[in-house]
C-alpha positions, 0 to 999 in steps of 0.5 A: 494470507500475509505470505502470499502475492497479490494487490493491496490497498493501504488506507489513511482512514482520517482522510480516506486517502489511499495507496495501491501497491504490489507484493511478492509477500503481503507481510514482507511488504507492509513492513517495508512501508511501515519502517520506511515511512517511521524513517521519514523517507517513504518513497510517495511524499503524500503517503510519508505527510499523511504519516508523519500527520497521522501516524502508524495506527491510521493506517489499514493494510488491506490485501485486495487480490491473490495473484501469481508473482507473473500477474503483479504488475498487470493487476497492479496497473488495473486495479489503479486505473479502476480505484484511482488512488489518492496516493500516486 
């Protein structure tokens, strides 16, 4: 399942705050939040605070939706407006 494409949400669970995201690769993409945000330069300030407070193991990676590489950012888009994440 981690190779595939599709929708995920990442979630702070001291907080229940959360992030909704698209990936080419579940794994590939987890990756990049996780050395990303260990480098203190995680594109979404919030995400990168709650982090730096928090740290790696508050954190849970959730894939939501499978999808076709062709259908990311449609899906991304809706499954934002409909879960209205913390992280924007």
């Amino acid at each position: 399942m981690l190779n595939k494409s599709g929708i995920y949400k990442i979630t702070c669970d001291p907080t229940g705050k959360f992030y909704i995201g698209s990936a080419v690769s579940f794994k590939k993409r987890w990756c990049s939040h996780v050395s990303t945000a260990e480098l203190g330069r995680h594109h979404n300030r919030h995400f990168q605070s709650a982090w730096t407070k928090h740290g790696k193991d508050a954190f849970r990676f959730e894939p939501l939706l499978v999808c076709k590489k062709d259908d990311l950012l449609m899906y991304e888009q809706r499954a934002i407006d409909f879960l209205k994440p913390n992280f924007i």
